[in-house]
C-alpha positions as CSV (number, residue, x, y, z in Angstrom):
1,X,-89.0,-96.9,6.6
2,X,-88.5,-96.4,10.2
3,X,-87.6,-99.1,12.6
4,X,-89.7,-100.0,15.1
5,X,-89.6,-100.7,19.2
6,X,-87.4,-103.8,18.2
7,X,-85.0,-102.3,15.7
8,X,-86.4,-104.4,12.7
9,X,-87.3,-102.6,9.3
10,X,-89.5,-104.3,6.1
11,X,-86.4,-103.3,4.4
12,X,-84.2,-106.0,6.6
13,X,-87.0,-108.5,7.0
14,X,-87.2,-108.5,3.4
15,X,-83.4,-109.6,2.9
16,X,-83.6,-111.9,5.7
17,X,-86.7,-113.9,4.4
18,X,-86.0,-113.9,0.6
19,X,-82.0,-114.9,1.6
20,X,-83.4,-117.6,3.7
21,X,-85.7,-119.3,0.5
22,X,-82.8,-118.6,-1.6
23,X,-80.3,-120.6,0.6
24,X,-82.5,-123.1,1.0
25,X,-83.3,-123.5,-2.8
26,X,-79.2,-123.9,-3.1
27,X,-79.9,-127.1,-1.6
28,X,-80.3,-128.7,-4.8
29,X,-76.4,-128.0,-5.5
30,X,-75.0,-130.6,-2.8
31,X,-78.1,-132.9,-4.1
32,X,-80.8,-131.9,-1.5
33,X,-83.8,-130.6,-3.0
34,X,-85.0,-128.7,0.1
35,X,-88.0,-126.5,-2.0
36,X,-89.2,-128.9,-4.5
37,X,-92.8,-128.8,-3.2
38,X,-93.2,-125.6,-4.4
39,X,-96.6,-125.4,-6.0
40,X,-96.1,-125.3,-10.1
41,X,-99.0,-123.9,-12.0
42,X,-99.4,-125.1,-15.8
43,X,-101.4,-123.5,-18.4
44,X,-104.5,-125.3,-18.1
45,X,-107.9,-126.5,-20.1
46,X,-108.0,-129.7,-17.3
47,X,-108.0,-128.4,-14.2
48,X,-106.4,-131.9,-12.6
49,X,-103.6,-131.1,-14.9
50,X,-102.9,-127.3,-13.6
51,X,-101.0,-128.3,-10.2
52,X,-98.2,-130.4,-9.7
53,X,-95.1,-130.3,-7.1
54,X,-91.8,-128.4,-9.1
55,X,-89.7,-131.2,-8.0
56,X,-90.2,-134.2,-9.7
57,X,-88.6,-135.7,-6.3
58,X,-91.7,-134.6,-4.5
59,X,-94.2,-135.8,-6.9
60,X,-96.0,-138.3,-4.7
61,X,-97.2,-135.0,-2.4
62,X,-99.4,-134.4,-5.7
63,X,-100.6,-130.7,-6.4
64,X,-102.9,-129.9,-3.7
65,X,-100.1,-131.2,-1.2
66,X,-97.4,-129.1,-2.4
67,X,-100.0,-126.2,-2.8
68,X,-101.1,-126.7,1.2
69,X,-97.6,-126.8,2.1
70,X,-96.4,-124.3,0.0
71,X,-99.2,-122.1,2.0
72,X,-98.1,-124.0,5.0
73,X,-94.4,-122.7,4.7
74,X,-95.0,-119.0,4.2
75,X,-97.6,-118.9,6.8
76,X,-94.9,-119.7,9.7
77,X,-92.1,-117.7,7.7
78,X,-94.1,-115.0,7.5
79,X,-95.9,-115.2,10.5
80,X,-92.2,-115.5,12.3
81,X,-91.5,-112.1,10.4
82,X,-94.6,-110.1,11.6
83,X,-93.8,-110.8,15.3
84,X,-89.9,-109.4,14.1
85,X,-91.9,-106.5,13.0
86,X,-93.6,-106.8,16.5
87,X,-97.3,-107.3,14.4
88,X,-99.6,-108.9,16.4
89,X,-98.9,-112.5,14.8
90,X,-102.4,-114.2,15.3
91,X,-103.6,-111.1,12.8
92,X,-101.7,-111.3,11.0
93,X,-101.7,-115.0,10.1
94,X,-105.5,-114.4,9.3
95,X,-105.0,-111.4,7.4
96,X,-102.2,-113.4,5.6
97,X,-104.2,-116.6,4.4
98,X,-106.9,-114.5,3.0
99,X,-104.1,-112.7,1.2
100,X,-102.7,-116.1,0.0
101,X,-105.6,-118.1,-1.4
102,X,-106.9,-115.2,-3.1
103,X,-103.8,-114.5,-4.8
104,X,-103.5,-118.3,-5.9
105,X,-107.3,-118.3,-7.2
106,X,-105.9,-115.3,-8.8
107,X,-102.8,-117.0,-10.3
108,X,-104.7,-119.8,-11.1
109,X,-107.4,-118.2,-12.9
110,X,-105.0,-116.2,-15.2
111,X,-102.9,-119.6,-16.0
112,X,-106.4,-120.8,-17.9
113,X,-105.4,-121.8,-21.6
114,X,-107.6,-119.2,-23.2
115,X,-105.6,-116.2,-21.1
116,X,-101.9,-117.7,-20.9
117,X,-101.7,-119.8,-23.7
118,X,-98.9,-118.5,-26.3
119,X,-100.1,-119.0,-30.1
120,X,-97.8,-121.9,-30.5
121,X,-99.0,-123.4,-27.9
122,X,-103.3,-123.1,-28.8
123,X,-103.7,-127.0,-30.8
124,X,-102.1,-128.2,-28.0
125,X,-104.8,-127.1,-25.9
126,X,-107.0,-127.5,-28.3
127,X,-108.3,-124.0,-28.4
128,X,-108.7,-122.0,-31.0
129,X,-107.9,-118.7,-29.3
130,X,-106.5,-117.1,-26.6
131,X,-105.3,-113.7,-24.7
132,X,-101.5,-114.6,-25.2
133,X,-101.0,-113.0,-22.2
134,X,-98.8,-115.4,-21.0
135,X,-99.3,-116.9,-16.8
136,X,-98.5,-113.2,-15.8
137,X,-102.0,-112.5,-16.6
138,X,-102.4,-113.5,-12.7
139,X,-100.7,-110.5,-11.7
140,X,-103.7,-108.3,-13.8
141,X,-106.7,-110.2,-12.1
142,X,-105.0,-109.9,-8.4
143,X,-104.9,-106.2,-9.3
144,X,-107.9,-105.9,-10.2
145,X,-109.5,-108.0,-7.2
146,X,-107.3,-105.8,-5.0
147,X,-108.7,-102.3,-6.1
148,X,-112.2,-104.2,-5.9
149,X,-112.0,-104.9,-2.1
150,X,-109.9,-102.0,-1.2
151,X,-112.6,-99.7,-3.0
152,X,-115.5,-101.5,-1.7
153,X,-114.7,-103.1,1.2
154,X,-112.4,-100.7,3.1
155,X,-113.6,-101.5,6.4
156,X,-112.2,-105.2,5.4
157,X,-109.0,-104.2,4.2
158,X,-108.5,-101.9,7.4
159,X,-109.8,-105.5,9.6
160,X,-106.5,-107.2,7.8
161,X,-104.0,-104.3,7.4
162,X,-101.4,-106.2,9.2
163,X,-101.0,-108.5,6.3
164,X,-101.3,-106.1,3.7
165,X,-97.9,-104.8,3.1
166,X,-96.7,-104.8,-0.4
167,X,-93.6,-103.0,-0.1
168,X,-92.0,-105.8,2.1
169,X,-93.6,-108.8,-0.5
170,X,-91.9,-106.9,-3.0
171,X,-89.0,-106.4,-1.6
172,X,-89.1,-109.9,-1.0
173,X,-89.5,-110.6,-4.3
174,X,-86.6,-108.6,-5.7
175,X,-84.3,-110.1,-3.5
176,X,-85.2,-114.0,-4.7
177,X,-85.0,-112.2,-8.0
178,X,-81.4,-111.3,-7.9
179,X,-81.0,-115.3,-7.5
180,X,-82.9,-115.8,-11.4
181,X,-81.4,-112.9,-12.7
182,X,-77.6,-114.0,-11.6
183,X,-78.7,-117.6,-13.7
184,X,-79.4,-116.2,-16.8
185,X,-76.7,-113.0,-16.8
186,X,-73.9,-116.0,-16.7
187,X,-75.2,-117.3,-19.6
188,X,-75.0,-114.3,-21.2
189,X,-72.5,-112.1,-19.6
190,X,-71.4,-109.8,-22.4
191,X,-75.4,-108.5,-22.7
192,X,-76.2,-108.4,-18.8
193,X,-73.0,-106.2,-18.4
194,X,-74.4,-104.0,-21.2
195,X,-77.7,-103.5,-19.5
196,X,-76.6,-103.2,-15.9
197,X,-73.8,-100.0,-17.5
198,X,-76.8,-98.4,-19.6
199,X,-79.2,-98.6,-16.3
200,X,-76.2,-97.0,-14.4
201,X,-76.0,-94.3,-16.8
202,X,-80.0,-93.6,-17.6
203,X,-80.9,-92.8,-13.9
204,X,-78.6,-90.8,-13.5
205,X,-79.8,-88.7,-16.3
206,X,-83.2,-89.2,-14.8
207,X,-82.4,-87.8,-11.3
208,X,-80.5,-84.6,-13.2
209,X,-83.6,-84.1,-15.5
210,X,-86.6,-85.4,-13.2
211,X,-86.4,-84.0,-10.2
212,X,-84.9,-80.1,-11.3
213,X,-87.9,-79.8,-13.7
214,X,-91.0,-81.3,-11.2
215,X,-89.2,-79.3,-8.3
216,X,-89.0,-75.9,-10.8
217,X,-92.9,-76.5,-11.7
218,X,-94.2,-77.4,-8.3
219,X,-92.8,-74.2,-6.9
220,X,-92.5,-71.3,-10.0
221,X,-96.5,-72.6,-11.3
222,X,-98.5,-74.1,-8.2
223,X,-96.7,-72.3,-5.5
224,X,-95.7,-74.9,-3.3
225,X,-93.4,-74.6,-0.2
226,X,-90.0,-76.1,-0.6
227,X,-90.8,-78.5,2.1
228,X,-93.9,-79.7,0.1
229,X,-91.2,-79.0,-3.2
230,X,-88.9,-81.3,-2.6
231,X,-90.8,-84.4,-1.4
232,X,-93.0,-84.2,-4.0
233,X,-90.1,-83.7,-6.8
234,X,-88.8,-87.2,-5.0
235,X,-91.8,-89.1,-4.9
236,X,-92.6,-88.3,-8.9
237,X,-89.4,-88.0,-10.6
238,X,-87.1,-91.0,-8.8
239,X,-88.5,-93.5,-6.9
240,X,-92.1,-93.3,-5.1
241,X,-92.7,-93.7,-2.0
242,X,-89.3,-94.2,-0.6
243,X,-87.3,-91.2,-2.1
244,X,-90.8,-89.3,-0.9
245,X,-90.1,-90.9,2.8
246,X,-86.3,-90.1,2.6
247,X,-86.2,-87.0,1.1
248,X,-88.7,-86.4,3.7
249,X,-86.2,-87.3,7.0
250,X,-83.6,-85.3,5.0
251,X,-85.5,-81.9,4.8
252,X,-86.8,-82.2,8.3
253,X,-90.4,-81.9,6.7
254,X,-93.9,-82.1,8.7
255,X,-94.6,-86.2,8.7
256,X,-98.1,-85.6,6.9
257,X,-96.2,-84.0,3.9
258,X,-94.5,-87.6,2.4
259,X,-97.2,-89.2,3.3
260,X,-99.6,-87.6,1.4
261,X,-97.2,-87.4,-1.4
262,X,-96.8,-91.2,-0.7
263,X,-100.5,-92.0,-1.2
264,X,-100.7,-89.9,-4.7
265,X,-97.7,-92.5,-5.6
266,X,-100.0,-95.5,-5.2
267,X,-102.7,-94.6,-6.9
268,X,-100.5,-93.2,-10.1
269,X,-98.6,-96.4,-10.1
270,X,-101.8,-98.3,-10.6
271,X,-102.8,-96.4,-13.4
272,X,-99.5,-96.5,-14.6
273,X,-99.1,-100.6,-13.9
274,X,-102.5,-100.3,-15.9
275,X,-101.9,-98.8,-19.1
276,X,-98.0,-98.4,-19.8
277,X,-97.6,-102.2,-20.4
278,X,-99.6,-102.4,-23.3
279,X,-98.4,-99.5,-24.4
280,X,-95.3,-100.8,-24.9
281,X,-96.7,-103.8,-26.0
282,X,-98.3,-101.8,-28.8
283,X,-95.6,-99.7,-29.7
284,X,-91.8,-101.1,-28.4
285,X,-92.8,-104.8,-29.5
286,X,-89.5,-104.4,-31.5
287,X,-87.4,-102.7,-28.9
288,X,-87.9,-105.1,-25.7
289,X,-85.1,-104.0,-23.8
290,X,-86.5,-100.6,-24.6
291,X,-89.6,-101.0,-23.0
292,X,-88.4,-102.6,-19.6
293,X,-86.0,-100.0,-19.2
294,X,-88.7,-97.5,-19.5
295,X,-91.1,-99.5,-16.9
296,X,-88.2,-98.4,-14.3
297,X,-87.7,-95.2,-14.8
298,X,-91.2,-94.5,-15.5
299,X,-93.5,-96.4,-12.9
300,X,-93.2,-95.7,-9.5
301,X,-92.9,-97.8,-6.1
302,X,-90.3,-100.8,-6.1
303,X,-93.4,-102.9,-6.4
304,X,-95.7,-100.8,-9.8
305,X,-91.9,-100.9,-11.3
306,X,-90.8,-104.3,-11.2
307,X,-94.6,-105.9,-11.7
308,X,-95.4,-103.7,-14.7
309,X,-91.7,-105.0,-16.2
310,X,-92.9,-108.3,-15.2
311,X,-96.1,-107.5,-17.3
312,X,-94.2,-105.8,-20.4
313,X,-91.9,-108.8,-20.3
314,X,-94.7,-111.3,-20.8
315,X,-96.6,-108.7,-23.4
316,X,-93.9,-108.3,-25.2
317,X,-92.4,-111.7,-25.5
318,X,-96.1,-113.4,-26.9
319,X,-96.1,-110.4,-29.4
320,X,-92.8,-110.8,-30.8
321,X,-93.3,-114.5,-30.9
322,X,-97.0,-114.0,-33.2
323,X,-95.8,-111.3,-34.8
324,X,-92.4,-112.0,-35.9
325,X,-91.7,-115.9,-34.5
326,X,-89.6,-114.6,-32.1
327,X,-89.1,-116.4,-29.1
328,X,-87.3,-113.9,-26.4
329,X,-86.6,-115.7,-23.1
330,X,-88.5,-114.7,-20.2
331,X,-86.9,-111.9,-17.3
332,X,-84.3,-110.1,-19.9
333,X,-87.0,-107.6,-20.3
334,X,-87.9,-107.8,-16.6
335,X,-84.5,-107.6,-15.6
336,X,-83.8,-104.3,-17.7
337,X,-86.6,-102.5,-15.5
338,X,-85.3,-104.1,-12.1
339,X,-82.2,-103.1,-12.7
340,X,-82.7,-99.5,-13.5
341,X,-85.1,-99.2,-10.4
342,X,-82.5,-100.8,-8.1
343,X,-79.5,-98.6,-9.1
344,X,-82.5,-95.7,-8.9
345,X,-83.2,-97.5,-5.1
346,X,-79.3,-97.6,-4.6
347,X,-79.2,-93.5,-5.0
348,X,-82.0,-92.9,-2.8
349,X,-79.8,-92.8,0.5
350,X,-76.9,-90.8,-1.7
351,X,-79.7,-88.2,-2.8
352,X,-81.6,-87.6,0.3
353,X,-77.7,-87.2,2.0
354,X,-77.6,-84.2,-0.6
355,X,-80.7,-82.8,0.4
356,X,-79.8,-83.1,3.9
357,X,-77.0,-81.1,3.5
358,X,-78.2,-78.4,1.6
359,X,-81.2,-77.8,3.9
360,X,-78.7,-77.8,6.6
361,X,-75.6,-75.6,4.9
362,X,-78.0,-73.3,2.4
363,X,-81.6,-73.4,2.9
364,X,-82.3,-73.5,6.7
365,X,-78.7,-73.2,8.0
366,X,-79.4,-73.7,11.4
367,X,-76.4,-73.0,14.0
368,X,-74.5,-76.1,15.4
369,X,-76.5,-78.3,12.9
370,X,-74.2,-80.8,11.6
371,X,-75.2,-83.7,9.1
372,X,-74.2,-86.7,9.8
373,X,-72.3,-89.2,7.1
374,X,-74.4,-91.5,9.1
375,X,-77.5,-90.4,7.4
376,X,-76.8,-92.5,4.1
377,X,-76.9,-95.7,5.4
378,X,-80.1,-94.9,7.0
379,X,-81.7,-93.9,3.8
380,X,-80.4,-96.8,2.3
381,X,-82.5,-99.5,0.4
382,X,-81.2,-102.6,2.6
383,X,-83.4,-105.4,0.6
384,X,-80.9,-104.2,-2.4
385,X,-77.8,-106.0,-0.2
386,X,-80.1,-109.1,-0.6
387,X,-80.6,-108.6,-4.2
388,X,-76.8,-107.9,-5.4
389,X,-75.7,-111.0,-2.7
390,X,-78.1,-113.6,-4.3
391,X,-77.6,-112.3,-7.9
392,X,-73.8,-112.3,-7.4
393,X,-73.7,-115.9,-5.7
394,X,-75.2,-117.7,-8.8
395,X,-73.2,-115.5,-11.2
396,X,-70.1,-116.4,-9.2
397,X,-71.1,-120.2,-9.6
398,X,-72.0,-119.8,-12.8
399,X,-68.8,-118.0,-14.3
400,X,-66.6,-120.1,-11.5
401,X,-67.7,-123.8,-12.1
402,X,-69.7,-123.8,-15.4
403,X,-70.9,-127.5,-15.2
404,X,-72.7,-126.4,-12.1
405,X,-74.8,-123.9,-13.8
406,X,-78.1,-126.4,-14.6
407,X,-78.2,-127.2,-11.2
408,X,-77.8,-123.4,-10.0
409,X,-80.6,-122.8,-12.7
410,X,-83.1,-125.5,-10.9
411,X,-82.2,-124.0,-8.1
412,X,-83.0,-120.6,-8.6
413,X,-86.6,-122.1,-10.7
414,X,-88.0,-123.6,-7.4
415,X,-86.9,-120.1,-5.5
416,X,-89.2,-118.6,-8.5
417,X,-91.8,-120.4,-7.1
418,X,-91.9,-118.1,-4.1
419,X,-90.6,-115.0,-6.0
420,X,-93.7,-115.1,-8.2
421,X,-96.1,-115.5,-5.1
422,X,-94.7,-112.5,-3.5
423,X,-95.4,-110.6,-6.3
424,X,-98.9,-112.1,-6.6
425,X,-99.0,-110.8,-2.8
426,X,-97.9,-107.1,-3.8
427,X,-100.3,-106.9,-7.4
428,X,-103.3,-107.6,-5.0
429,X,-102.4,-105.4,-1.6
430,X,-101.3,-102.3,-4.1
431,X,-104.5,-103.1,-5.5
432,X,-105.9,-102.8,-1.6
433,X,-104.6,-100.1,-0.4
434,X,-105.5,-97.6,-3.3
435,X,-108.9,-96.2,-1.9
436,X,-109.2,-93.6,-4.0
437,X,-112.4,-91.8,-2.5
438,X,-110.1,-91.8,1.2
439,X,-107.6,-90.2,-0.8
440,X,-109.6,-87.5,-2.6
441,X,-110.8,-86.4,1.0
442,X,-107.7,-86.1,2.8
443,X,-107.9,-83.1,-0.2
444,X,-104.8,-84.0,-2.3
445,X,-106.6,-82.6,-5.2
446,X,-103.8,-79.8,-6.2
447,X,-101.1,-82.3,-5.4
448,X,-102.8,-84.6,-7.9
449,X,-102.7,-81.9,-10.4
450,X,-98.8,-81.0,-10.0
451,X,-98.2,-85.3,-10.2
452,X,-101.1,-85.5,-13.2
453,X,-99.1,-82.7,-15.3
454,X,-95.6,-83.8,-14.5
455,X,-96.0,-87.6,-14.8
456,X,-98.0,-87.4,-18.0
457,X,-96.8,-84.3,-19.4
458,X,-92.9,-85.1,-19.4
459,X,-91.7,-87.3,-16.9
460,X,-92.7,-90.4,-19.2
461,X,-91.7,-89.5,-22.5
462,X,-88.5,-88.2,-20.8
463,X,-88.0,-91.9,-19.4
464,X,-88.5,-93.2,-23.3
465,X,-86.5,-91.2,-24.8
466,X,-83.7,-91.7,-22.2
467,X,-84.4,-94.9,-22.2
468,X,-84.3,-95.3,-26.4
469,X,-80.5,-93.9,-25.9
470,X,-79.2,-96.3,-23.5
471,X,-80.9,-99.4,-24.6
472,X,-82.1,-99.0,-28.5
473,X,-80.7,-102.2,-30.7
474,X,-80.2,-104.2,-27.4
475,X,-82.6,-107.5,-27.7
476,X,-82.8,-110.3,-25.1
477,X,-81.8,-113.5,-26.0
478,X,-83.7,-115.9,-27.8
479,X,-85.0,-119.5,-27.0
């Protein structure tokens, strides 16, 4: 993304608001619990019963008070962070409390007993049946809600657009995630090492494989341009709509050209956030690790990637666990398809400084046209800085002073608080921003076609198979 009049990114914003919850949730390691109002959402049949601080230390704030200052909190951080942006802030506050409650109502809605509850958990509840799709349920009804208003309320989403950004609440997200993911890879080093080497090794095959084929097929069969080529070989086969952006810059292409290829990258992603999870569900029950690795090589956009591992993660977890009475812990499964979409993130900036360079030195070979090293840091994915610094602080505690890791572990559950509602924030404005009839007019139909073919015809089943080498016979841990 381009910086604007003020020389602030989403990218940097991102890394500046998620490293400012997660130092604050590190409170609780010198005995201050700074976050423990966080609003916590329990399965619920009572609705009383579904809202209560995270903190036990903040439990006389009761549930509506931490939820109203949970609200209260992001508000002014956020609000701080659209003025950085140089967003009207008055805006964008409005735009952002509509986005706020109706992702809660949709959090709160999916976290009803019959949806979330796990088998193990229905007398409990006294139910006799439910979904099992675990809280993460929320994500599907705040994607669902967003594709509603986006579709049929345009002129709305357009009135509130300021707020509706769900690469930087992603982002966001990822970055607090690094925090959670740090916790539980010091408790089991040997397999977070394993997955973080095989992630390493299946992108690369994916950007040797992906991205020669879809460039090959959009040129030899549909006759595109190499400036259309190229951005659209990015935008299908690595990583959405940033590679499409970045390769893009590199190739000097017309500004409509990623952009277009960026909108066909939403709307794919949704259907691909739809269907793929339960897919996987279906069919890679027995292969977790598996399955999450495929959500990141397969879906596109930081935000389809990480939510649809997020989905697969709870999925597959309640399957295994009525199926076979296995009870995986949560965000190994997750944390196979963040990690293979941030080292994809990390070789954006490396792969659009290749492309540079070869439309400068082969293709267009313009005199006096230098490419500058420069260039790489620019394309770079900054919110991934946040995520390695927060994932390698709590690793460092949690390797370096072992009877601190509990306390690193509460800390990084509160900071979960906020990571979830960021990605409650990016299921509903991807849902938004997907108007589908806008799209279909701005005649992307033939673009559609070369994405439709090389998506569904081999880009996917590419992604398992790769993803069955590097990760078949690896499980997550058990509870």
């Amino acid at each position: 993304m381009e910086k604007n009049e003020v020389g602030w990114s989403e990218d940097w914003l991102a890394v500046v608001i998620g490293l400012f919850i997660f130092l604050l949730s590190l409170g609780v390691l010198g005995g201050v619990d700074i976050l423990g109002w966080g609003i916590k959402t329990n399965v619920w049949v009572n609705l009383g019963k579904a809202l209560e601080p995270i903190s036990k230390a903040w439990a006389s704030v009761g549930g509506i008070g931490a939820l109203v200052i949970t609200y209260l909190f992001l508000l002014v951080v956020m609000t701080i962070g659209a003025a950085a942006l140089k967003t009207n802030m008055a805006r964008f506050a409005v735009g952002f409390t509509f986005v706020f409650w109706v992702c809660y109502l949709c959090w709160l809605l999916g976290s009803h007993a019959n949806i979330a509850a796990t088998p193990d958990k229905l007398k409990a509840f006294g139910i006799t049946w439910s979904l099992n799709l675990t809280q993460e349920a929320g994500f599907i009804v705040a994607l669902i809600v967003g594709l509603i208003i986006g579709n049929l309320f345009p002129g709305f989403t357009e009135s509130i657009k300021d707020a509706v950004r769900p690469e930087l609440y992603i982002k966001t997200a990822i970055v607090i995630l690094g925090g959670a993911l740090g916790a539980t890879a010091a408790e089991q080093l040997g397999l977070a090492t394993s997955v973080m080497f095989r992630g390493l090794c299946a992108i690369v095959e994916a950007y040797l494989i992906y991205w020669a084929i879809v460039y090959y097929v959009s040129r030899k069969y549909f006759g595109f341009s190499r400036e259309w080529a190229a951005p659209l070989a990015s935008g299908i086969s690595i990583c959405g709509v940033s590679a499409a952006i970045a390769t893009g810059g590199a190739i000097k292409a017309r500004p409509v050209v990623p952009i277009m290829v960026s909108s066909l990258v939403v709307v794919f992603a949704v259907v691909e956030l739809l269907v793929l999870p339960f897919l996987a569900q279906n069919f890679l029950w027995k292969e977790p690790m598996v399955a999450g690795a495929w959500m990141g090589l397969a879906v596109k956009t930081d935000g389809a990637a990480v939510a649809s591992g997020a989905i697969t993660d709870s999925l597959i977890r309640a399957k295994a666990l009525a199926e076979a009475g296995i009870n995986y812990k949560p965000d190994w499964i997750m944390g196979a398809a963040t990690t293979v979409k941030v080292f994809i993130d990390v070789f954006i900036g490396v792969w659009a400084f290749v492309l540079a360079i070869i439309w400068c030195s082969v293709i267009e070979c313009k005199p006096g046209e230098r490419v500058r090293p420069g260039q790489i840091w620019e394309r770079f994915p900054k919110f991934v800085l946040g995520y390695v610094v927060t994932f390698i602080i709590i690793l460092w505690i949690g390797i370096s002073y072992p009877g601190l890791l509990g306390k690193a572990k509460a800390a990084t559950g509160e900071a979960n608080v906020f990571r979830v509602m960021f990605f409650m924030f990016t299921f509903l404005t991807i849902g938004m921003v997907s108007n589908f009839r806008k799209l279909w007019e701005e005649g992307i139909g033939r673009l559609a076609a070369v994405y439709l073919l090389c998506l569904f015809g081999f880009i996917i089943w590419i992604g398992l198979i790769i993803s069955w080498i590097f990760f078949h016979g690896v499980k997550p841990p058990v509870v």
